[in-house]
Phi, psi and omega in degrees: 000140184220170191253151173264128146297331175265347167237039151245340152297355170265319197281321188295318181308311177329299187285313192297307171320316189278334175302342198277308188287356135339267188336296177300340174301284182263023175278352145296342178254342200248090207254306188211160150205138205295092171260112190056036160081016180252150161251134182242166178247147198277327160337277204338308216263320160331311164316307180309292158356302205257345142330297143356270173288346199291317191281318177301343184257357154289317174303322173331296181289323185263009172292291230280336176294328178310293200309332177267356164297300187306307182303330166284325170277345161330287195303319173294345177290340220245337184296335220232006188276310166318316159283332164317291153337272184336300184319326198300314212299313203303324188280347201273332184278293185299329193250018191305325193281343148271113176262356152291332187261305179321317173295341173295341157236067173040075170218145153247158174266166173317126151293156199246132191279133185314124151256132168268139194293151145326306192272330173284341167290329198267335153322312187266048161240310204296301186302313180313317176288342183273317161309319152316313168302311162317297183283338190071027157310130189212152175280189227265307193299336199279341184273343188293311176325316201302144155207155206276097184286097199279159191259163202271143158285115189282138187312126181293086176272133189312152196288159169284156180301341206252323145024165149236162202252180194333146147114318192267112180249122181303209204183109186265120179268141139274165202282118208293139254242148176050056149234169190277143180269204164280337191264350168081044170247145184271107192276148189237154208273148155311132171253000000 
């Protein structure tokens, strides 16, 4: 649940005004009234009143000066970024061999990117595939192929003379957890 701060602050302004024009109304019948042991005049409590909104329309005003600053330093951030940027590279390009100086204006130099062979690309491809394989990872289609097989009941038939008797139940094997199924899916053990 969540609350409006601005129309519940609308409501309070709202309310202390009709209280104030209450007041202002009926101040002849209302001469003073004691409250937590003050006795107040209705000045008194009409002064409050209007302090009251004074300050809420000020909170109002110094909302609406925030929100158009923010909005102005947006825009100047998002006008001025392209050249911000440019300045950084050209300086990180002129001082790259120095790093005391690149640091005076809060830069690191570049790192230098790792070159790799053919054959270490063709390695970490082998390994990814192999961890894949390992973990039993699969994409959104391989898991969908899978599907879940139940096992058949064998018909009940009266037991045989050689039978074993009451008491005794066959016992249906299913298929050891990472063999193939009839759809050629590989089923995998429960985690």
């Amino acid at each position: 649940m969540s609350t409006n701060n601005a129309n519940n602050r609308t409501q309070q302004q709202a309310a202390d005004q009709k209280l104030m024009d209450g007041i202002t109304k009926h101040e002849q019948a209302i001469s003073s009234l004691t409250i937590g042991g003050v006795a107040y005049k209705t000045a008194d409590i009409l002064a409050i009143l209007q302090a009251r909104i004074a300050t809420a329309n000020t909170t109002l005003s110094t909302r609406a000066t925030w929100q158009s600053a923010v909005a102005a330093d947006k825009g100047e951030l998002t006008k001025t970024k392209t050249i911000v940027s440019g300045v950084r590279q050209a300086i990180q390009l002129m001082f790259a061999g120095s790093v005391d100086t690149l640091a005076d204006f809060g830069l690191k130099p570049r790192k230098a990117r790792a070159v790799r062979t053919p054959a270490q690309k063709a390695a970490a491809s082998a390994k990814a595939k192999a961890t894949r394989a390992a973990r039993h990872t699969m994409g959104s289609k391989q898991k969908a192929e899978i599907k879940g097989t139940v096992p058949q009941a064998a018909p009940a038939t009266p037991p045989a003379a050689g039978a074993p008797t009451a008491g005794a139940t066959p016992t249906a094997t299913a298929a050891p957890a990472g063999t193939a199924t009839a759809t050629g899916a590989t089923v995998r053990p429960p985690q």
